[in-house]
C-alpha positions in Angstrom: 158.2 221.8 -12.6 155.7 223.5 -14.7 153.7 222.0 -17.6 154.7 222.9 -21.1 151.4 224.8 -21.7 152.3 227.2 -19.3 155.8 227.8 -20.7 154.2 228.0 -24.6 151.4 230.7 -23.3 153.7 232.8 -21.8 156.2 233.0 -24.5 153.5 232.5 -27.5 151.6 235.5 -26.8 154.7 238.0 -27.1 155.5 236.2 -30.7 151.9 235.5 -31.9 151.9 238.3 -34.5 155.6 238.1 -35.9 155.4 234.0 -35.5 152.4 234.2 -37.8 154.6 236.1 -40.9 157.9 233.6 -39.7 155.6 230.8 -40.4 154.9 231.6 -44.3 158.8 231.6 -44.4 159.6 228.7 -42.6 156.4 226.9 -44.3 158.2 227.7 -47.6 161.4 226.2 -46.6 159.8 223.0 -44.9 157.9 222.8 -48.2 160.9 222.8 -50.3 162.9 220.5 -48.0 159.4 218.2 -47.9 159.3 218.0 -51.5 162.9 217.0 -52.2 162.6 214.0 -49.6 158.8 213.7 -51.4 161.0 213.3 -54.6 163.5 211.3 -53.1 160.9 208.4 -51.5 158.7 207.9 -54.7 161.9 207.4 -56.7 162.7 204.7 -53.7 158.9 203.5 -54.0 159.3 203.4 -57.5 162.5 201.5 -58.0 161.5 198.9 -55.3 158.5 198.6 -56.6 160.3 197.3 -60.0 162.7 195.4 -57.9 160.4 193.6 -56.2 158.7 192.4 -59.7 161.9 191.1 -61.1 162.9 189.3 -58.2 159.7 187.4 -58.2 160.3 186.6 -61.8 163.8 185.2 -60.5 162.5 183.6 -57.2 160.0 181.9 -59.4 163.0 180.4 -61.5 164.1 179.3 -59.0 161.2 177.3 -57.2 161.0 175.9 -60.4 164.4 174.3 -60.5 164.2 173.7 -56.7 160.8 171.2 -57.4 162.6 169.4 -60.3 165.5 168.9 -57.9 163.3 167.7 -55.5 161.5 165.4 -57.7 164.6 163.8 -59.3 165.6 163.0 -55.7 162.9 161.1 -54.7 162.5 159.4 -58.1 159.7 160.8 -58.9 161.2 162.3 -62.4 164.1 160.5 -64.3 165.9 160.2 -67.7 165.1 156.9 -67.6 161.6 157.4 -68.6 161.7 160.5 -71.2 158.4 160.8 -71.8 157.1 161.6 -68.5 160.0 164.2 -68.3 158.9 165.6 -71.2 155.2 165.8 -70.8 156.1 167.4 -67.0 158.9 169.7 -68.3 155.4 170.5 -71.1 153.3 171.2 -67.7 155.6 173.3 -65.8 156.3 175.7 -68.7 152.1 176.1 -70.0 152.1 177.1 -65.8 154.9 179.6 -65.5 154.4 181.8 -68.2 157.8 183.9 -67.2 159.4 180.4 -67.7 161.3 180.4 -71.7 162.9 176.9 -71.0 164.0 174.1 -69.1 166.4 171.1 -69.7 167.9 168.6 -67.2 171.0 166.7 -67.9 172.4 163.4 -66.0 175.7 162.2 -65.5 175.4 159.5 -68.3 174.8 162.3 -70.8 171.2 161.4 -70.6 168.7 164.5 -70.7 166.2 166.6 -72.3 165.6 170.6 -73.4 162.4 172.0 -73.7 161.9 176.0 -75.1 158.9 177.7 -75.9 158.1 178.9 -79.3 157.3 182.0 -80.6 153.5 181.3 -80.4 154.3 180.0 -76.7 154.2 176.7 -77.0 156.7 174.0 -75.7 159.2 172.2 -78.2 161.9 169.8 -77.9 165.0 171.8 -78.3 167.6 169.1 -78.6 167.2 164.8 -77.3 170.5 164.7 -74.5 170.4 161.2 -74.3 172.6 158.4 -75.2 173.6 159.8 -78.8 175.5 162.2 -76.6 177.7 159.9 -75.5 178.8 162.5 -72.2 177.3 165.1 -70.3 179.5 167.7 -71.4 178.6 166.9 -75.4 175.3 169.0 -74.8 177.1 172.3 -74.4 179.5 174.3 -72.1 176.6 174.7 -69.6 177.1 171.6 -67.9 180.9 172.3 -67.4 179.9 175.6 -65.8 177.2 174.0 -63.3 180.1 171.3 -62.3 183.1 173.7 -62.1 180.3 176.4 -59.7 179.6 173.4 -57.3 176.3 175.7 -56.4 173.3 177.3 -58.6 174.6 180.2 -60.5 173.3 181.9 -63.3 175.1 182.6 -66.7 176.2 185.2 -68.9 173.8 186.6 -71.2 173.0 183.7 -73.9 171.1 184.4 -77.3 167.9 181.5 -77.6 167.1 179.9 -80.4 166.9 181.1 -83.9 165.7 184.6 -83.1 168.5 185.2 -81.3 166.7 186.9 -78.5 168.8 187.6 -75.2 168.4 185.6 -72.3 169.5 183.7 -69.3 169.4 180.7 -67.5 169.4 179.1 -63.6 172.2 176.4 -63.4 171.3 173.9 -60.3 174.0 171.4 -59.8 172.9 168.0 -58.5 175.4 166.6 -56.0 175.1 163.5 -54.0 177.5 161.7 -51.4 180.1 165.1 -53.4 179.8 163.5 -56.9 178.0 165.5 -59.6 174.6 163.3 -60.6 173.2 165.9 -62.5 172.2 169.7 -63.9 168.6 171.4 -64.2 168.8 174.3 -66.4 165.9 177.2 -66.6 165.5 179.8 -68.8 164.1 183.4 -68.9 164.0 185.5 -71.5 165.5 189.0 -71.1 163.0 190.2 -73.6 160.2 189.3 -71.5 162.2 190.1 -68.6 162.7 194.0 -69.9 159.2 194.0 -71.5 158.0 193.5 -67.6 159.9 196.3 -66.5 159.1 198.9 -69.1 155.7 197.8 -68.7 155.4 198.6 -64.7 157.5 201.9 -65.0 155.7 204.4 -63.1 156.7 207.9 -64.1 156.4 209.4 -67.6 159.9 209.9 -68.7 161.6 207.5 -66.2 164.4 205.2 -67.8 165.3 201.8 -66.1 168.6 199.7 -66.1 169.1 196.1 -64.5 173.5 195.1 -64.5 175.2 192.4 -63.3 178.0 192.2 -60.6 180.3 193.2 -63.4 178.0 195.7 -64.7 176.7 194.3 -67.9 173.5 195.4 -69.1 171.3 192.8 -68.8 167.8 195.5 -69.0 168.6 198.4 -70.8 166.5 202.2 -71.1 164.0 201.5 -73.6 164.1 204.0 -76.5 161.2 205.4 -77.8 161.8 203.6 -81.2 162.7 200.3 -79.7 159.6 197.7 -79.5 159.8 194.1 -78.1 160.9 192.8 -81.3 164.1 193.4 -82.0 167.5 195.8 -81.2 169.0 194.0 -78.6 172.5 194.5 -79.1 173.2 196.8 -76.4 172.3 193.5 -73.7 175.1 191.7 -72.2 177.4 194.5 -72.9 179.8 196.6 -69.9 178.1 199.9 -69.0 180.1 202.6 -71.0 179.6 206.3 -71.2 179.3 206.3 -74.7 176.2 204.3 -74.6 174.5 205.3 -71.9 176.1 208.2 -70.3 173.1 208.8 -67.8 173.5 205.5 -65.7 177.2 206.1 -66.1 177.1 209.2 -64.6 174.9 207.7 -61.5 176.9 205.0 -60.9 179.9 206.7 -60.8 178.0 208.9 -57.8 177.1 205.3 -56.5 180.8 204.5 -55.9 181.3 208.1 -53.9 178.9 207.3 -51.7 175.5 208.5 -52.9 172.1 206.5 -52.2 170.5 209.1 -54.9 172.7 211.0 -57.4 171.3 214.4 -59.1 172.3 214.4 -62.4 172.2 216.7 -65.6 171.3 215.3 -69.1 170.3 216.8 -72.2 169.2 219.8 -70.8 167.2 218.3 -67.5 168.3 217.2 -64.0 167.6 213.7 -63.2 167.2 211.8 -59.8 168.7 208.5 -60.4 168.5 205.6 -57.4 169.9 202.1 -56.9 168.9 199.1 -55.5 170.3 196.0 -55.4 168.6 192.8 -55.9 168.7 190.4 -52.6 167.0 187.0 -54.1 167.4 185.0 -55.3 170.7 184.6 -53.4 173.9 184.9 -55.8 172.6 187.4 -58.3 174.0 190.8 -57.0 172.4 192.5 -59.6 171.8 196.2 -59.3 168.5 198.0 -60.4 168.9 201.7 -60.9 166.1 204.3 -62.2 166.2 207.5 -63.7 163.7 209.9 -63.5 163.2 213.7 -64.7 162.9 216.5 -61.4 160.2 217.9 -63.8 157.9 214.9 -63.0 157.5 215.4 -59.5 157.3 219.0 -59.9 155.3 221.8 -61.7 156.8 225.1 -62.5 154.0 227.3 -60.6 154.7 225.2 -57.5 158.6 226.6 -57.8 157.6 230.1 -58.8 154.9 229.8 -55.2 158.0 228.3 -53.1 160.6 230.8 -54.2 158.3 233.8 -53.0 157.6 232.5 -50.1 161.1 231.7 -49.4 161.9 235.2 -50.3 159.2 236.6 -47.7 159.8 234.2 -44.9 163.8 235.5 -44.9 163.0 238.8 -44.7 160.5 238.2 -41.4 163.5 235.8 -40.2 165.4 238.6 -38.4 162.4 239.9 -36.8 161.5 236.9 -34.7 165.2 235.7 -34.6 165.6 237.0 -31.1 162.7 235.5 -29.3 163.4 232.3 -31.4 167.1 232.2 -30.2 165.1 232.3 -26.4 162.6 229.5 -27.1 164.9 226.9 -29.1 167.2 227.3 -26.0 164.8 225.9 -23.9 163.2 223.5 -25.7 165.6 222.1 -27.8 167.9 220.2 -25.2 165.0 218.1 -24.1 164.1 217.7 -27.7 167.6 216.5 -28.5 167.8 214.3 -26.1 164.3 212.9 -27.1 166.0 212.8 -30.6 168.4 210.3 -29.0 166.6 208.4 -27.1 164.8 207.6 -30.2 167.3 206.7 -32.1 168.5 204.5 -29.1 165.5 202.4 -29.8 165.5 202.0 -33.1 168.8 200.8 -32.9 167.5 198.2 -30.3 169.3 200.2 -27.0 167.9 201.6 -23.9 167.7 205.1 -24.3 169.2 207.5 -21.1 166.9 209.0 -19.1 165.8 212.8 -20.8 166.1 215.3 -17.8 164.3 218.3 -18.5 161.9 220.9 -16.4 159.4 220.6 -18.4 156.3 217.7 -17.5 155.9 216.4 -20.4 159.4 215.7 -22.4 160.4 214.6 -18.5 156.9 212.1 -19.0 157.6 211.0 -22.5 161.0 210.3 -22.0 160.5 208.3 -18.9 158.3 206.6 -21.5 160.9 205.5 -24.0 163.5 204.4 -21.0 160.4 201.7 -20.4 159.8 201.3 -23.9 163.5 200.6 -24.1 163.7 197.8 -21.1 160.4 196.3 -22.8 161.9 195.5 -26.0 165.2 194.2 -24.1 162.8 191.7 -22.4 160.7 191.3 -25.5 164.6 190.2 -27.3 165.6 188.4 -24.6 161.9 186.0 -25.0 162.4 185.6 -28.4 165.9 184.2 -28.0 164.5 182.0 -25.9 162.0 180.9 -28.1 164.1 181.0 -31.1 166.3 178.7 -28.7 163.5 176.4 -27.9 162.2 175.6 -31.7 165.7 174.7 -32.3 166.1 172.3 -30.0 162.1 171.1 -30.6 163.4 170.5 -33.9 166.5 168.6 -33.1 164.2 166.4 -30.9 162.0 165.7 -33.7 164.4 165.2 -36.1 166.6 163.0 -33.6 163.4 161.1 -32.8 162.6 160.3 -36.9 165.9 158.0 -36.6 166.4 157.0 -33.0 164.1 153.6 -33.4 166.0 152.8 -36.6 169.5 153.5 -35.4 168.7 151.6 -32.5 167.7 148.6 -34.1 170.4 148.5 -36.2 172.6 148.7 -33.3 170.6 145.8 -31.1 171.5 143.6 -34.2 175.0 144.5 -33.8 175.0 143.7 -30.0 173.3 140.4 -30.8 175.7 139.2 -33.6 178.7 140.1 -31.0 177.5 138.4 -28.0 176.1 135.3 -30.1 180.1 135.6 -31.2 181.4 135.9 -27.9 179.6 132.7 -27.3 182.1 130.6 -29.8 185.2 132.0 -28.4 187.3 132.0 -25.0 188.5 134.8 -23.1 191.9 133.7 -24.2 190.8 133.9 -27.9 192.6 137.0 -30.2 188.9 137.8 -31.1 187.8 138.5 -27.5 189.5 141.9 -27.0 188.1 143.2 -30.2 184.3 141.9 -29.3 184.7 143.9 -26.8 185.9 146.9 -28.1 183.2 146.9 -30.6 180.4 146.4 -28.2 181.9 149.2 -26.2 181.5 151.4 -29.4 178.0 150.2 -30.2 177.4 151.6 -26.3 179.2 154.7 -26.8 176.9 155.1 -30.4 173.6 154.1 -28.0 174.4 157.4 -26.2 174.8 159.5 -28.1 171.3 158.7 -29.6 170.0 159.6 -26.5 172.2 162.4 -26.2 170.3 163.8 -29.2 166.7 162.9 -27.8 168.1 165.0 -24.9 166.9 168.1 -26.7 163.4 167.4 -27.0 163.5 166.1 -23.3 162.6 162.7 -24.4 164.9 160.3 -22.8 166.0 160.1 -19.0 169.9 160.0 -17.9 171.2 156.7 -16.0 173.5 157.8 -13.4 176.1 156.0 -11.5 179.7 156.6 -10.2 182.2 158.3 -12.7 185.7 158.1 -11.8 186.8 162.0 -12.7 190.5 161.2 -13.0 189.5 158.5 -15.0 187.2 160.9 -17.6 190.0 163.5 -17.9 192.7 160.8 -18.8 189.9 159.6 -21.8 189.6 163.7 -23.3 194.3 162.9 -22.5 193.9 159.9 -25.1 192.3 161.8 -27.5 195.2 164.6 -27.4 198.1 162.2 -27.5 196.2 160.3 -30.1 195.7 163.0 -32.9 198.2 164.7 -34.8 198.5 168.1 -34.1 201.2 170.2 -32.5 200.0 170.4 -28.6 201.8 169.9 -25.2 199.5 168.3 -22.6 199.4 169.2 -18.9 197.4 167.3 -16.6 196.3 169.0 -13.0 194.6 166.1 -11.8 193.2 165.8 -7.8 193.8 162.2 -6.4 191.5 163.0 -3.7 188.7 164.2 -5.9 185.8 161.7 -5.6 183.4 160.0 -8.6 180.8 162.1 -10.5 177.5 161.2 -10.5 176.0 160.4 -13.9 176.5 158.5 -17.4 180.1 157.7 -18.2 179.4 157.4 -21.9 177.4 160.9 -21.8 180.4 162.3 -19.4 183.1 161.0 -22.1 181.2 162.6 -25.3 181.2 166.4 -23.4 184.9 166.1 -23.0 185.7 165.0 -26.4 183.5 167.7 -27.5 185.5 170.0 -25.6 188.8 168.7 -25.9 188.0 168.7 -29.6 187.3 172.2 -29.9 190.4 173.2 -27.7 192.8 171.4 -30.4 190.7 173.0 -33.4 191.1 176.3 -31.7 194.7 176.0 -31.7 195.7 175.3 -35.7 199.5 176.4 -35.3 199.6 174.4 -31.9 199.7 174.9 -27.9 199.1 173.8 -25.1 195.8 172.2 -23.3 195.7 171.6 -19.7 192.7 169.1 -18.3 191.9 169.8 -14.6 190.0 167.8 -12.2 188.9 169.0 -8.5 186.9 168.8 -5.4 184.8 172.0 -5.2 183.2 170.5 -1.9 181.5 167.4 -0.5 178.8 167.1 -3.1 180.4 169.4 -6.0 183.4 168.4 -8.6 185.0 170.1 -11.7 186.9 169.0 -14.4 188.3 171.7 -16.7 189.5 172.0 -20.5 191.8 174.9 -20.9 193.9 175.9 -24.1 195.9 178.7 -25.2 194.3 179.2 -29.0 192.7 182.1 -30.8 190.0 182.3 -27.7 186.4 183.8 -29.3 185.1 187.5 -29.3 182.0 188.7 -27.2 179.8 188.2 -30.4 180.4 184.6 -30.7 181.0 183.6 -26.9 177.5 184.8 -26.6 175.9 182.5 -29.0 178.2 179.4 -28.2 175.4 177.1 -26.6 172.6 177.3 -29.3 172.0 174.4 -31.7 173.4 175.2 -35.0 175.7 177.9 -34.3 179.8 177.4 -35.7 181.7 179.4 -37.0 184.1 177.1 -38.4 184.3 176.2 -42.0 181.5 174.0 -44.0 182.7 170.7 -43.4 184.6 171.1 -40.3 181.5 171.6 -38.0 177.8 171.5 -37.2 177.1 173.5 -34.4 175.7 170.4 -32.4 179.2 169.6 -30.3 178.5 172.5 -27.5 175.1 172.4 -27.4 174.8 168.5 -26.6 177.7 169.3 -24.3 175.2 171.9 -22.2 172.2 169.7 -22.7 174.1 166.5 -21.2 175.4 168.6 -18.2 171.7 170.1 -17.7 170.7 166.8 -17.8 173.0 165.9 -15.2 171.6 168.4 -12.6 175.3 170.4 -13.2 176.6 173.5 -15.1 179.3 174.3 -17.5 181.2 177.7 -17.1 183.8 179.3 -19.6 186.2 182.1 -20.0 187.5 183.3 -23.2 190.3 186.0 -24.2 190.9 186.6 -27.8 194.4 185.9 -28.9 194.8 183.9 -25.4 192.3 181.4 -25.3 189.5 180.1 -23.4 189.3 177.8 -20.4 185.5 175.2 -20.1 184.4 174.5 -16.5 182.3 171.5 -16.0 180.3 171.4 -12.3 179.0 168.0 -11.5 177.0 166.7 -8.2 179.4 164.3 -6.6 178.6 160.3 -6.2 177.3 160.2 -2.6 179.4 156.9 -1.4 176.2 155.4 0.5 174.8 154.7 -2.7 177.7 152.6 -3.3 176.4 148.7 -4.3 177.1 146.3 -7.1 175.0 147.3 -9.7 173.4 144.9 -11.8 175.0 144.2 -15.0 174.6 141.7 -18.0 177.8 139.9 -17.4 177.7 140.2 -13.6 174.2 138.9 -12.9 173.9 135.1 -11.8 171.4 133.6 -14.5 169.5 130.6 -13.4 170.2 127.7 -16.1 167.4 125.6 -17.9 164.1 128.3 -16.9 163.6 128.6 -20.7 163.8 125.1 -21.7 160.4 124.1 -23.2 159.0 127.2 -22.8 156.8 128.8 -25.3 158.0 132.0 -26.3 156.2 134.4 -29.1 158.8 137.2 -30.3 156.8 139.9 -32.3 159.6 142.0 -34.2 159.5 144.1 -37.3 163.4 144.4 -38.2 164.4 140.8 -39.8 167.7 140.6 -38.7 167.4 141.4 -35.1 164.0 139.1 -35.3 166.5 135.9 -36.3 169.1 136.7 -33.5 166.8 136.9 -30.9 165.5 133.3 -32.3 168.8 131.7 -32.6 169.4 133.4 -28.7 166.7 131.6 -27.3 166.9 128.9 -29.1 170.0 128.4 -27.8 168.6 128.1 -24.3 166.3 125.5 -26.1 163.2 127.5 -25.8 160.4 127.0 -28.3 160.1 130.1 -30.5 157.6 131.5 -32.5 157.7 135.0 -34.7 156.2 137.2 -36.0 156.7 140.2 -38.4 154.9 142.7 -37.2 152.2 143.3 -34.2 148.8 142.3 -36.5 150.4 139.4 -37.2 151.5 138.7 -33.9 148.4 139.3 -32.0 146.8 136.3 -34.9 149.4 133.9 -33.8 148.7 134.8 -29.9 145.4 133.9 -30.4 145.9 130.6 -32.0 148.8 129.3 -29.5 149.6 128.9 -25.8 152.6 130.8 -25.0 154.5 131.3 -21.5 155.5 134.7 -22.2 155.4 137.2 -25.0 158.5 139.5 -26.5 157.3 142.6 -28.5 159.0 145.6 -30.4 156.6 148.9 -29.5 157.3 150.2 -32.9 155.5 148.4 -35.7 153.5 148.4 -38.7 150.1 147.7 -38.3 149.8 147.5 -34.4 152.3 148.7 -31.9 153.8 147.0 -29.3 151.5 148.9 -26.8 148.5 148.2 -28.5 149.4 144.4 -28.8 150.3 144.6 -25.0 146.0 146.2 -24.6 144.9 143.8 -26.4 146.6 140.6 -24.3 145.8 142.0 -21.1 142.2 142.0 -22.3 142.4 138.0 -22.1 145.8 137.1 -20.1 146.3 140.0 -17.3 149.1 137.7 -15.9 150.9 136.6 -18.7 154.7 138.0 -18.8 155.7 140.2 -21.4 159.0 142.1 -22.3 158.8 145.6 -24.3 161.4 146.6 -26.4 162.1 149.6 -27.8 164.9 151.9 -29.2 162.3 154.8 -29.3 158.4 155.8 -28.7 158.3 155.3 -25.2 159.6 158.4 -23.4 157.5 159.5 -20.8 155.4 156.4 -20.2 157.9 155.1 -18.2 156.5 154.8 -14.8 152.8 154.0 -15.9 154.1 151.0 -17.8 156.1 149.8 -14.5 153.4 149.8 -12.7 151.9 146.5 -14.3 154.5 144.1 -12.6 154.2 141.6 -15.6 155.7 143.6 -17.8 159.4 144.7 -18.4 161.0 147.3 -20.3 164.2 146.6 -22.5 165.4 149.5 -24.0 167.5 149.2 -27.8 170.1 148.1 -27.8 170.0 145.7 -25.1 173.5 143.0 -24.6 171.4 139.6 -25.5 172.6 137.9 -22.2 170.7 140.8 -20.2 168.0 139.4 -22.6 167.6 136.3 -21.3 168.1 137.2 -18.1 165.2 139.6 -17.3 163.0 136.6 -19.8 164.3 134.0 -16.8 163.3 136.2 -14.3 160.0 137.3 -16.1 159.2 133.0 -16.6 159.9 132.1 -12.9 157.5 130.1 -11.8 154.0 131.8 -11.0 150.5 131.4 -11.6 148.8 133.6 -14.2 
């Protein structure tokens, strides 16, 4: 293998005097070619450049409606009070001068319109209020906004008494899928077209701006047409008879052309198209037209055409050494050609095989260039991957401590319930079924804090026969066509982790079996000893199965691709998190047209672990420990603060409360209490920080944490102060007053 300089020397020397003359001819040609793509890429600068301007005129619109529909939600702007609409309706359009108007309108017919004058300055167009009697009394707008059901914009509209063309943003307000409102922004097409013409960047260039169904909504400005008037042409269907040029070009468009060469009056024109991505829903096409004569000069043709002329006379000279050299060179080249093109298309170029050092270097080169940017993809899945499921964390988190103090207040009100009734009692059976739900919602709460890592898993045995006959209910209870085949082991053994966490990945699965199957079939569940510490349960169905696009995405937060309504793209991905959480793996095949079978591995319940786990009904509660004691209860959520009062005062203990931790940690210091019960999550002062604060003075004294969030990860420091227990939200009240009559046994502190 010889380096390419040898090759080059040896062959260059021969040609040097003939390559010389072939160069003025192929200069010529390259020159010519160079100039048309020249051409060709400052008509693309051009019309991007003028794309880009109007679609921040139409991005800005719609911030602008975007802010107002943030502000109504929040309250912070209402027809209620008119004239702070007004004045901030006045603010937003002195701001955005490329603003013409804005109105809102509410259900009740209640509203306002604001429009800028001629001399710029905001009026009141029309009072939408009450006079109105009806939201659809203030024009045909707010029929159009409800029937769209999204933001759209309109047809071409002619403002106010000028009768200058224009067109507005319609943002439909919709809350809980009822129609509460409609903000309606404005923007002239005058100033619109003014902005255009203004930035064109060739002399003799002519712009157009259509719609979807190609009405001219920016026409070619003619060179007796000012800003003032002659805007009949707008909102009309392109036609040839109007403006034949664009016609022309767009009829080239539809064959197939990017940029379409076209003759007119006497000149050949380049005309280009681009088509306007935002805001979303426009689909409005930009085209320019410019003269050929603006990029070039007539002495530069005249120099190209003799050169062209010289350099084909020399070609036949030096064809037959060229003939030699492009035959060597060229394959390596090609394939260097390809292997490019391999990684701009994100691939791993083949390896380039050639004798010569360098192409054999260079494309080593790309191959690793290639494998970099496969790893560099593969990272930034991962992150991509990561940030969705730190989000779903956070966002989980936001709600977790309210949820679950909703929820503890529906535990208490149902064992405070249970307390009034007999086993025997109608009632019982349904207490229970509804504390069984208000378990089933606990987990899934800390299903969702499972993405951001922030709760641990409770394991214990799982009965696998058991879990595949709960995902059988759910079949035989829905209504859609499917046979059920069960495949169940007898002599598989439990599963080790949490039943309620085990029952959601099956109905997750199970669900998405039947929704994969919409004309009906047939879903088989399969349980089954893999070995002594490993078991299985399967979900298999014969539906429309997924192609490799989609089975590869399957897992990430987010991802569906079922219809808007009909999923979320959480029901997988909690599925894989739960498993992972487990210490287990979930395996799948899919066939399109045939199906696609889920396999869930689990670590098998070792039977030495076997014991009778403590439970709130099972436990053996000492009677009278909390009689006359002094108990302070420090809880921010009202209701769950007066069931855990009535609870223990049920057991006749003396109870004192407070609302929040400040307050608590002033009552602490004024009493003498036996033991102290605190929520972590409080106004003011946390739980933690009231817990500080009491060990400061009482390092003895029993206290009970609560929480339904906030805690995560603090876990085994708090347990290691042995006067302190943790209760997580929701907690079954008799396990309450259990672990306070274990915590008030007698002891010195």
């Amino acid at each position: 293998m010889k380096p390419i300089r040898h090759h080059l020397q040896r062959d260059l020397l021969a040609l040097l005097f003939l390559v010389i003359v072939a160069m003025v001819g192929v200069a010529s040609l390259g020159a010519y070619r160079a100039g048309r793509m020249v051409t060709e890429s400052r008509l693309q600068e051009n019309l991007l450049h003028l794309t880009r301007d109007v679609e921040e005129i139409l991005e800005q619109v719609e911030e602008v409606g975007g802010e107002v529909e943030r502000l109504w939600r929040v309250d912070r702007l209402s027809t209620r009070r008119e004239p702070e609409l007004e004045a901030y309706f006045q603010e937003l359009l002195h701001a955005k001068k490329d603003i013409h108007g804005i109105a809102f309108l509410d259900e009740e017919g209640r509203g306002i319109h604001l429009r800028k004058s001629s001399t710029g300055t905001p009026v009141r167009v029309s009072v939408l209020a009450s006079t109105q009697g009806s939201p659809t009394a203030a024009g045909g707008w707010y029929r159009i906004a409800e029937r769209q059901r999204k933001p759209a914009w309109t047809d071409i509209e002619w403002f106010g008494q000028t009768l200058h063309p224009g067109l507005a943003l319609l943002l439909p307000i919709f809350r809980e899928g009822y129609l509460q409102g409609v903000i309606r922004v404005e923007i002239q097409v005058t100033q619109l077209a003014g902005r255009a013409w203004a930035n064109t960047p060739l002399d003799g260039s002519q712009i157009l701006l259509v719609d979807h169904r190609n009405r001219v909504l920016i026409r070619p400005r003619p060179d007796h047409l000012d800003l003032g008037g002659g805007w009949d042409d707008f909102g009309r269907p392109l036609a040839p008879e109007t403006l034949p040029l664009f016609h022309k070009g767009f009829q080239k468009f539809d064959q197939g052309q990017s940029i379409a060469r076209i003759q007119h009056g006497g000149q050949t024109y380049l005309v280009g198209k681009d088509t306007l991505n935002e805001p979303p829903g426009t689909r409005w096409t930009f085209a320019v037209a410019c003269p050929e004569t603006a990029f070039w000069t007539g002495s530069l043709m005249g120099h190209l055409a003799l050169l062209v002329g010289f350099g084909l006379t020399l070609a036949g000279l030096v064809g037959w050494r060229i003939v030699h050299l492009t035959q060597r060179m060229m394959q390596p080249v090609e394939a260097l050609h390809r292997a490019a093109q391999s990684l701009e298309n994100g691939r791993t170029p083949l390896p380039v095989r050639s004798d010569v050092l360098e192409f054999q270097t260079l494309g080593q080169a790309m191959v690793h260039a290639g494998q970099a940017l496969e790893r560099e993809r593969g990272l930034q899945a991962q992150l991509e991957t990561a940030e969705r499921l730190r989000i779903m964390g956070t966002l989980a988190g936001g709600i977790a401590h309210d949820i679950n103090n909703q929820l503890a207040a529906m535990v208490g009100q149902l064992n405070l319930a249970k307390g009034y009734l007999t086993e025997t009692s109608p009632a019982w059976d349904r207490i229970e079924r509804a504390e069984e739900a208000t378990g089933r919602c606990s987990q899934m709460i800390r299903s969702l804090l499972g993405f951001g890592r922030r709760t641990p898993t409770v394991m214990g045995p799982v009965p696998l026969n058991e879990l595949a006959r709960h995902g059988a209910n759910l079949i035989e209870q829905g209504s859609a066509p499917v046979e059920l085949r069960l495949r169940l082991d007898p002599r598989a053994p439990r599963a080790a982790g949490n039943r309620a966490a085990l029952e959601q990945v099956l109905t997750h699965l199970v669900r998405n079996a039947i929704d994969a199957m919409p004309q009906g079939g047939q879903i088989t569940l399969i349980t089954d000893r893999i070995s002594n510490d490993q078991v299985m349960v399967a979900v298999s169905d014969t539906g429309v199965g997924m192609p490799t696009q989609v089975a590869s995405h399957i897992f990430e937060p987010f991802y569906t691709t079922k219809e808007i309504g009909k999923g979320s793209g959480l029901g997988l991905a909690l599925a894989h998190g739960i498993i992972q959480s487990h210490e287990g793996r979930i395996e799948f095949d899919t066939h399109p047209g045939r199906g696609s079978s889920f396999r869930v591995y689990l670590p098998a319940w070792d039977p030495e672990g076997d014991e009778d786990l403590p439970t709130a009904t099972t436990l053996a509660v000492p009677s009278g420990l909390l009689k006359g004691r002094r108990i302070l209860v420090v809880e921010d959520e009202p209701t769950l603060r007066d069931l855990i009062q009535d609870a223990l005062s049920r057991e006749e203990a003396m109870v004192t409360t407070a609302v929040d931790g400040m307050r608590g940690w002033a009552i602490f210091q004024e009493g003498d209490f036996d033991l102290v019960l605190t929520d972590h999550r409080m106004p003011k002062l946390t739980g933690l920080e009231l817990l500080a604060k009491i060990r400061i003075h009482f390092p003895h004294l029993p206290v009970v944490l609560t929480s339904g969030y906030g805690l995560e990860g603090r876990e085994a420091e708090l347990r290691e102060d042995p006067h302190l227990r943790l209760l997580p939200k929701p907690f079954a009240f008799n396990l309450l007053v259990r672990t306070l009559k274990d915590m008030i046994q007698p002891r010195s502190w």
